[in-house]
C-alpha positions in Angstrom: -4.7 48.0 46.3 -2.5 45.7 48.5 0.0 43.7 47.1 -1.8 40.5 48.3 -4.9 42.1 46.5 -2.6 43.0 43.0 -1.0 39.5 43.2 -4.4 37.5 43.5 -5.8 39.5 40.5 -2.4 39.3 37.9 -2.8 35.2 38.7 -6.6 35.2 37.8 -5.9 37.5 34.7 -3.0 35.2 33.6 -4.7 31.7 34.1 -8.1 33.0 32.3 -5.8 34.7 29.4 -4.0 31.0 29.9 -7.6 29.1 29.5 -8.3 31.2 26.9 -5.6 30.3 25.0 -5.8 26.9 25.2 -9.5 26.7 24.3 -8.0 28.4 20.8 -5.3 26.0 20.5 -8.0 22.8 21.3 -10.5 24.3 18.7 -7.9 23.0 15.9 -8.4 19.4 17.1 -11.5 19.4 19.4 -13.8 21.6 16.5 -15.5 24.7 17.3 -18.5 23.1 19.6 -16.0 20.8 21.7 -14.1 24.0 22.3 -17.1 25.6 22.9 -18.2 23.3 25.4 -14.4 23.2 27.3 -14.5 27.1 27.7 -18.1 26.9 29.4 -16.9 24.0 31.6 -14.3 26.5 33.3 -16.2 29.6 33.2 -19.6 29.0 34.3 -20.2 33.1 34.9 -20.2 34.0 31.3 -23.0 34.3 28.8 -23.8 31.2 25.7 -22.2 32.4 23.0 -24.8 31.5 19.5 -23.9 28.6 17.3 -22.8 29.3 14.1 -25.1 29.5 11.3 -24.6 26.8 8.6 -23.2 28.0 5.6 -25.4 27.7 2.5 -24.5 26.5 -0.3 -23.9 28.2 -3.6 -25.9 25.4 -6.2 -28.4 22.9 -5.2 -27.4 19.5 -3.1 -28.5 17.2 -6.5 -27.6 13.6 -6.5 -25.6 12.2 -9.1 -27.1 9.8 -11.7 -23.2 8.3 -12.4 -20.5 8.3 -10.2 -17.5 6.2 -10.8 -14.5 6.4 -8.2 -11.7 7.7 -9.5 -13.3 7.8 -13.1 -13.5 10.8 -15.4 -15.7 10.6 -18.7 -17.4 12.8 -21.2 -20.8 12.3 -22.9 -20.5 11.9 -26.9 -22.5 12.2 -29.4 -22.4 8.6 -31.6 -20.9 10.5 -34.7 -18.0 11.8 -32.8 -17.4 8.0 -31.2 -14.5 7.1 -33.7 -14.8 3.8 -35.4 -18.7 3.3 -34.0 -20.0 2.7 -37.9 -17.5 -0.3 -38.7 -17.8 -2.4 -35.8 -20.2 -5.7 -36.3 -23.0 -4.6 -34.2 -25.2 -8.0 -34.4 -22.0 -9.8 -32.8 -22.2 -7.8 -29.9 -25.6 -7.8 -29.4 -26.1 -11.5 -29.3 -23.4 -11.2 -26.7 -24.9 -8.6 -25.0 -28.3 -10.7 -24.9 -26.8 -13.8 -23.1 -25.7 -11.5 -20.0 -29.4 -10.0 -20.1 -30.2 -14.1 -18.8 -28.7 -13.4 -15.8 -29.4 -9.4 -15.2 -33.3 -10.4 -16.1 -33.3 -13.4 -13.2 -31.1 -11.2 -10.9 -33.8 -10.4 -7.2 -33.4 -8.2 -4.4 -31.6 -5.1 -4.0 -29.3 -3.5 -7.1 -25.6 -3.4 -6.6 -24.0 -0.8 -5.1 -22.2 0.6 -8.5 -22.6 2.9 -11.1 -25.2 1.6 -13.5 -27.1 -0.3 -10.3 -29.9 -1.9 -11.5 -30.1 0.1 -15.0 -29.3 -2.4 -17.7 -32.7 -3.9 -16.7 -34.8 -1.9 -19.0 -32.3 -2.5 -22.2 -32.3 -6.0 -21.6 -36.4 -6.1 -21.4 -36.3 -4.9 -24.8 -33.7 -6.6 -26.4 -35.1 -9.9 -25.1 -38.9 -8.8 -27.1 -36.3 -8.4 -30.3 -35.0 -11.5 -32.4 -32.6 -9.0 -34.6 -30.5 -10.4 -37.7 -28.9 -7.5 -39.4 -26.2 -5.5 -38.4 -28.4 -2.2 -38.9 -30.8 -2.7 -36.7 -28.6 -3.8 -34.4 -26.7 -0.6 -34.2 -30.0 1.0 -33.6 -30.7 -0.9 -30.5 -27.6 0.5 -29.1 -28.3 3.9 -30.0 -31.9 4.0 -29.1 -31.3 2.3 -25.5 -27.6 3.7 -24.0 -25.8 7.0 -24.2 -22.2 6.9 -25.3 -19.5 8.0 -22.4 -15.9 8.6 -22.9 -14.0 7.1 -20.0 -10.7 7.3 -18.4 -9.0 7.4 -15.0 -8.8 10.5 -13.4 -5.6 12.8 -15.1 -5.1 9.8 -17.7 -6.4 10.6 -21.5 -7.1 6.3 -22.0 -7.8 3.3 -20.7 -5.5 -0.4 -20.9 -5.9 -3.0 -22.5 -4.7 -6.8 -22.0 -5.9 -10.0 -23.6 -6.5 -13.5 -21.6 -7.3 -16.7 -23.3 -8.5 -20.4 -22.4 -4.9 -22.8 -22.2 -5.7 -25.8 -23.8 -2.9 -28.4 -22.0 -1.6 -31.9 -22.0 -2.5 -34.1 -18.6 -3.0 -37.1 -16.8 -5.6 -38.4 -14.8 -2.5 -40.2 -12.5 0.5 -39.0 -11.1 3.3 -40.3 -13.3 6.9 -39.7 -13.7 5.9 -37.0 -16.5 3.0 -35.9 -15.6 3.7 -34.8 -12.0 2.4 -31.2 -11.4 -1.0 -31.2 -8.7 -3.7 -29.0 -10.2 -5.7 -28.7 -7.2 -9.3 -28.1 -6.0 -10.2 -25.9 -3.1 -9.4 -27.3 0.2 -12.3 -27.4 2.8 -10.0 -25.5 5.1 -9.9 -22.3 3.3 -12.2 -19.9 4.7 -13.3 -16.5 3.5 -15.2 -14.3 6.0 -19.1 -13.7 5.0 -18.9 -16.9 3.1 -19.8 -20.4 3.3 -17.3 -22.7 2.4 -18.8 -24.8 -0.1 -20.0 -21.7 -1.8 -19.1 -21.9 -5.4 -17.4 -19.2 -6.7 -15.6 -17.3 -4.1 -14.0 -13.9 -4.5 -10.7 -13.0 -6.3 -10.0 -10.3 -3.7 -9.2 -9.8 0.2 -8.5 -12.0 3.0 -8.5 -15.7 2.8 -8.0 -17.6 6.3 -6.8 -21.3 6.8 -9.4 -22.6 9.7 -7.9 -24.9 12.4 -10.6 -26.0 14.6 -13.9 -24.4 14.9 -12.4 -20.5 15.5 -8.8 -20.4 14.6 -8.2 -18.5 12.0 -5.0 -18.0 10.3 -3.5 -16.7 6.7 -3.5 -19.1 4.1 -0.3 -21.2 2.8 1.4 -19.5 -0.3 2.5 -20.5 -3.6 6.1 -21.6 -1.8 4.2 -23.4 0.7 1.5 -25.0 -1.8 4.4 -26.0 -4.1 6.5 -27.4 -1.5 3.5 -30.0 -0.6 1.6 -28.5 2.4 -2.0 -29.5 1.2 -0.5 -32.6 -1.0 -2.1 -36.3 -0.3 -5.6 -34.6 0.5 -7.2 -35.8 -2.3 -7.6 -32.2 -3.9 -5.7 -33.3 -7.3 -8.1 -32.8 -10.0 -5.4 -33.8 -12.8 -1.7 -33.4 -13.2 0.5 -31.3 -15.4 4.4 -31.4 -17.3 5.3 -28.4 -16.4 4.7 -25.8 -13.4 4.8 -23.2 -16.2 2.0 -24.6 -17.6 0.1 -24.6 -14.3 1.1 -20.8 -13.1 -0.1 -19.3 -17.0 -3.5 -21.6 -16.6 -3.8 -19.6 -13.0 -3.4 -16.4 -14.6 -5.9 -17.3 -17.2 -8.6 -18.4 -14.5 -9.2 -21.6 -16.9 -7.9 -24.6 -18.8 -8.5 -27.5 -20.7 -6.8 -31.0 -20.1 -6.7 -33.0 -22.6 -5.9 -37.2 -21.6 -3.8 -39.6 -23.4 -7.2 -41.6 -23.6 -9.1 -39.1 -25.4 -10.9 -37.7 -22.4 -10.7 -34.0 -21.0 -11.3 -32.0 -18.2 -12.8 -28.3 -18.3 -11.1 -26.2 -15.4 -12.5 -22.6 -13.9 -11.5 -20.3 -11.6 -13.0 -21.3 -7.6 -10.6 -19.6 -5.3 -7.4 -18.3 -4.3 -5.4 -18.7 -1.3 -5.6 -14.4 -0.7 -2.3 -13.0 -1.6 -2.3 -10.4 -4.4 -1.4 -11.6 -7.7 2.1 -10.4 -8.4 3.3 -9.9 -12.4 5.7 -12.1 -12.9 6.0 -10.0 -16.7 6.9 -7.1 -14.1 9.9 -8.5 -12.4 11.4 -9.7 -15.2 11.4 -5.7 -16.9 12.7 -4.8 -13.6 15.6 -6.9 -13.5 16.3 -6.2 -17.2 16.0 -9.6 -18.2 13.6 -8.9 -20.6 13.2 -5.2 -22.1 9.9 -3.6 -22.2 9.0 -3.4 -25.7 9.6 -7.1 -26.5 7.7 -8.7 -23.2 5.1 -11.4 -23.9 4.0 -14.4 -22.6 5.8 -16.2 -25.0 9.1 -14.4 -24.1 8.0 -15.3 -20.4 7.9 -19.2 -20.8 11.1 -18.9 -22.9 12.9 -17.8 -20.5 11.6 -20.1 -17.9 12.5 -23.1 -20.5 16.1 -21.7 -20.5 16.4 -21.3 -16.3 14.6 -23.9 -14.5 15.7 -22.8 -11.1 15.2 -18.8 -11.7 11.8 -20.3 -13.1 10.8 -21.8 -9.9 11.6 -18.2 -8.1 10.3 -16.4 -10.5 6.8 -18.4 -9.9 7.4 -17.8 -6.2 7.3 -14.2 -6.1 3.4 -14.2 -7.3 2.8 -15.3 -4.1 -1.0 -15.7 -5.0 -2.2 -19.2 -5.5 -5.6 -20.1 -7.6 -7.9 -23.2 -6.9 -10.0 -24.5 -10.1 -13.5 -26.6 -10.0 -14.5 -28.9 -12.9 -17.7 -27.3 -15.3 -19.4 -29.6 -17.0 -18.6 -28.2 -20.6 -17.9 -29.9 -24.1 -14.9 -28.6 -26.6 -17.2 -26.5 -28.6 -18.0 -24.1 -25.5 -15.9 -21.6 -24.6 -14.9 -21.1 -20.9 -17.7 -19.6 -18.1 -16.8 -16.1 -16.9 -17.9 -14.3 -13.8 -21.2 -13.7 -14.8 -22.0 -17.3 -15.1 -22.0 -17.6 -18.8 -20.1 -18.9 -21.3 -17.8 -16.0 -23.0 -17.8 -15.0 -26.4 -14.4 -15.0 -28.1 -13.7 -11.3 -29.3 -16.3 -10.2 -27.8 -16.5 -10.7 -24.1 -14.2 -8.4 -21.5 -13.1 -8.9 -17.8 -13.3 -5.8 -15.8 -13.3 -4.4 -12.2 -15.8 -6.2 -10.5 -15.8 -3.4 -8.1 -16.8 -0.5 -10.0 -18.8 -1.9 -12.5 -22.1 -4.1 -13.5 -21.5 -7.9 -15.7 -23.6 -7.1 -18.9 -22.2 -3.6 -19.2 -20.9 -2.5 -22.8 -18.1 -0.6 -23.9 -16.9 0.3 -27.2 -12.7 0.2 -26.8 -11.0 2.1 -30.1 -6.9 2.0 -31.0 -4.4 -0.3 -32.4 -3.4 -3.8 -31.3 -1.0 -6.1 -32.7 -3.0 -8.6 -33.9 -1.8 -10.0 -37.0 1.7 -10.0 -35.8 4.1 -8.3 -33.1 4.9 -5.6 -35.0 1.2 -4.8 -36.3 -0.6 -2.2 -35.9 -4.2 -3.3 -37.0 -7.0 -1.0 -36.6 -9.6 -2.2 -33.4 -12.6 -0.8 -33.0 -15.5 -3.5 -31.4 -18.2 -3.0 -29.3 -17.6 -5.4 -26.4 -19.5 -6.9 -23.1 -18.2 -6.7 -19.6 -18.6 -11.2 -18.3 -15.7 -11.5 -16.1 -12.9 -10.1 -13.9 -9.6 -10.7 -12.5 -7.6 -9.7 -10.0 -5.2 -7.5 -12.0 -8.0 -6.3 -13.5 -8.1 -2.8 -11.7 -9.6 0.5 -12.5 -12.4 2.0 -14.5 -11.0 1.8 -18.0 -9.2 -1.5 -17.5 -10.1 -4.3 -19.5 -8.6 -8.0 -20.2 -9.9 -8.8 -23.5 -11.1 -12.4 -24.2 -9.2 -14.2 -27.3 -10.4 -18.0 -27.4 -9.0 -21.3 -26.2 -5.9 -22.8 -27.9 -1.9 -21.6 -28.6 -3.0 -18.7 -31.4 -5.7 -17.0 -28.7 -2.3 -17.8 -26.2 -0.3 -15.6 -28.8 -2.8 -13.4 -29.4 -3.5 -12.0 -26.0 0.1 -12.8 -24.8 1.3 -9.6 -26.8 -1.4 -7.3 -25.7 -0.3 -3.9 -23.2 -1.6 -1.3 -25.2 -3.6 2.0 -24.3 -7.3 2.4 -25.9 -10.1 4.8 -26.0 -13.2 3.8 -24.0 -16.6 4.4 -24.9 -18.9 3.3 -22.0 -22.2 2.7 -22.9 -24.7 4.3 -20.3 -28.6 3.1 -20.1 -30.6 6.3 -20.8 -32.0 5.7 -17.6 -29.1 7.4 -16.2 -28.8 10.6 -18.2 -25.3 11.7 -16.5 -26.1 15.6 -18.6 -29.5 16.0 -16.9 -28.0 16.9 -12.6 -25.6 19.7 -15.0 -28.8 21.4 -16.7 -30.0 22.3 -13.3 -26.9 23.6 -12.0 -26.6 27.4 -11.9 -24.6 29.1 -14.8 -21.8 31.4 -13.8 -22.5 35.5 -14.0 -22.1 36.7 -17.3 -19.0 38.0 -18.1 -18.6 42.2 -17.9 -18.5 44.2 -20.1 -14.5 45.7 -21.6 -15.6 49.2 -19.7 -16.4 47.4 -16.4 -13.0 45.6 -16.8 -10.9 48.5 -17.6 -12.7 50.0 -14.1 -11.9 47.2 -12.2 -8.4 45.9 -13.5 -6.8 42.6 -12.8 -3.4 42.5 -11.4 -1.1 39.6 -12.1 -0.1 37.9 -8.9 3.5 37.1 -10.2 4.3 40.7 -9.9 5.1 43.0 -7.4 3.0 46.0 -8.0 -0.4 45.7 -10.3 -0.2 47.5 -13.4 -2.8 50.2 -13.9 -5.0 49.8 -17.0 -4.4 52.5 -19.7 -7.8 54.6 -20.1 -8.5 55.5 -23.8 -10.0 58.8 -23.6 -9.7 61.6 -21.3 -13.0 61.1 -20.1 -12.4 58.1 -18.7 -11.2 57.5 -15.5 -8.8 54.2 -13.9 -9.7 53.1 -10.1 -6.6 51.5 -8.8 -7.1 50.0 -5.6 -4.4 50.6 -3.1 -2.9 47.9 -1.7 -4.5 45.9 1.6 -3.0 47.5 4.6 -1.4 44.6 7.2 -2.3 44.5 10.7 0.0 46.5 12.9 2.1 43.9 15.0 1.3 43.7 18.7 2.4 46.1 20.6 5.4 45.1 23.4 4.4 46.3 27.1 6.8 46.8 29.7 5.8 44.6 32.6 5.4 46.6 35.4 7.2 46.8 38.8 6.3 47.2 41.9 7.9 49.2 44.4 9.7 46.9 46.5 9.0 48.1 50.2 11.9 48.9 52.7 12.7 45.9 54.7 13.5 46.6 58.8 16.5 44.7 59.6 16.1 43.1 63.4 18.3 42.8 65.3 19.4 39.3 66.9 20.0 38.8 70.4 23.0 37.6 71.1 22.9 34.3 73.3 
């Protein structure tokens, strides 16, 4: 072959070997098809290779009747539910009937969440039952739901908090006391998917300040709201003593104000200025201001008695900022939740509107320190999902509802404790019926098989043999997996160089 003829064919071998390569280094980012397809696009000559078959799976593709993100749970028999017999069952049921008002009027498509639509069918029965003993009341439960223990993934319980309805001192008028704005949502503040009179508007994402007819722009935060950037609007429902007061009826979500003529004003939860609520409880553990084990509420506003100015930084580093609209309630009602209902002191919960549906129930078992700081009383109460908050995250989360006035305050100020939850499932969703129909793993061999077919422990270098315990036995010990042998290296070969004639010049 001619050197011209050698060199032309060592460049063609190269680039294809070159292309080649390449299509296995794309097939990592590209996939197997869109490597596929790039090979075939530089070699036209060469035959379609087949597609791969797809792989089958080893159990059948069955949906799943309950599916909480980032949840684990465990179905229960009610016996082995700890506490279950003691609780005061009617209670919860009459609490659990006033959310089946709103679940029974609720139209359209169900939520996109783990019970869906499912309390429906408990709720059609409870509302055909007027019950008034507490056995029969426990009955209704266990006839209509299956009990679920529930946790976060990796965690073994839930958390538990407590909130409670401020009751506070205020003035119609800005005095020289009372001179703290509680203020109503501004008509500038604009939450995408929403109308902006809507009533109600979410405790979570982005909330835009609107300038114009398209300009939208984050909202002002606590500094900025503080410092007076929506003052002399006319938003000022009432005024307060104290910002304290203000920022702990924010966290709350609701107030009463009680006027030096007798009056009141009922406050709930409308909107807020999108900035995630920030523990103020938090940063003060963090600083060591405060130790762990002895932080409260009431150790909170303490310390912001004591240091006014750390007080007024301290509020600024919730950056989160919560606008209130008046309800139309008397002093005997307690405050609205989420669900549109009044709540039920000691009976109603706030959860994670995300995950799961108002209405639901869940039985939460431990030991809170109720009676005092130091208590440990036993708590074990069947209670209703009616509202939510925005540091109300995760599927065994719950802010426990205490009451209005300064003993609910203490109450649920001293409340950080880890519970047991019991989530109570329709049967409608029978979360054991997908697993029945999922194959069983083989059965498992017998001692003879598994002295024939030994296991060897990884953590060792060579796999000991299994001892055979009669003569006529025999021990197949499989010889280790032989390794590929490496590449071999190949001399590049060289051409003969060819004798070059040397001309001679001409001399000019």
């Amino acid at each position: 072959m001619a050197p011209e003829a050698r060199i032309k064919a060592f460049l063609k071998t190269s680039a294809t070997a070159l292309c080649a390569g390449a299509v296995a280094l794309s097939s990592f980012s590209l996939g197997a098809e869109a490597a596929r397809r790039h090979y075939r696009s530089h070699h036209h000559h060469l035959p379609e290779l087949p597609a791969a078959p797809p792989r089958a799976l080893p159990y059948p593709q069955l949906p799943l009747p309950l599916e909480i993100p980032g949840a684990q749970y465990l179905p229960l028999a009610w016996a082995d539910v700890k506490g279950w017999g003691d609780d005061n069952h009617l209670a919860a049921y009459k609490t659990f009937r006033a959310s089946c008002r709103p679940i029974s009027a609720q139209t359209g498509a169900p939520e996109p969440k783990a019970l869906g639509a499912s309390l429906g069918e408990p709720c059609r029965v409870a509302k055909s039952l007027e019950l008034t003993d507490d056995a029969r009341a426990k009955t209704f439960f266990e006839e209509n739901f299956t009990p679920l223990r529930i946790s976060r993934l990796g965690e073994p319980d839930g958390f538990v908090t407590g909130y409670y309805e401020p009751v506070l001192e205020g003035s119609r008028t800005q005095t020289e006391v009372y001179n703290v704005p509680v203020y109503r949502r501004p008509s500038n503040l604009f939450v995408r998917g929403y109308k902006q009179d809507s009533i109600s508007l979410p405790n979570k994402g982005p909330v835009y300040r609107k300038i114009g007819r398209r300009k939208l722009v984050p909202y002002y935060d606590r500094a900025e709201i503080e410092d007076g950037k929506i003052a002399g609007r006319g938003l000022e429902i009432a005024w307060l003593k104290d910002p304290t007061d203000l920022l702990f009826a924010q966290i709350q979500g609701s107030a009463r104000i009680k006027f030096d003529d007798g009056g009141s004003v009922r406050l709930n939860y409308d909107a807020y200025n999108g900035y995630p609520y920030t523990a103020v409880g938090r940063i003060l553990i963090e600083r060591g201001i405060i130790p762990k084990e002895e932080m409260s509420m009431q150790k909170i506003r303490e310390w912001m008695a004591q240091t006014p100015d750390g007080a007024r930084e301290l509020r600024r580093q919730n950056r989160s900022y919560i606008f209130f609209r008046e309800v139309n309630l008397s002093d005997k009602e307690e405050a609205v939740g989420a669900q549109g209902i009044p709540l039920t002191a000691g009976r109603s919960i706030a959860v994670d509107k995300s995950l799961h549906v108002y209405g639901t129930p869940f039985f939460i078992e431990g030991e809170l320190p109720i009676e005092s700081e130091r208590a440990k009383t036993p708590f074990h109460r069947l209670m209703i999902a009616q509202d939510t908050g925005s540091a109300i995250i995760g599927p065994a989360r719950a802010d426990l509802y205490f009451g209005a006035g300064q003993e609910a305050g203490r109450v649920s100020g001293r409340l950080r404790h880890a519970m047991h939850f019991v989530m109570l499932v329709p049967k409608g969703l029978d979360p054991t019926a997908r697993a029945a129909r999922l194959p069983v793993p083989d059965p498992r061999p017998s001692e003879r098989i598994a002295k024939l077919f030994p296991q060897t422990d990884p953590a060792k270098d060579k796999p000991a043999a299994a001892v055979a315990q009669s003569k006529s036995e025999t021990v197949a010990v499989a010889n280790p997996i032989p390794l590929p042998a490496p590449r071999p290296v190949l001399e590049p070969v060289r051409e003969p160089r060819r004798p070059v004639k040397n001309r001679s010049h001409r001399q000019q």
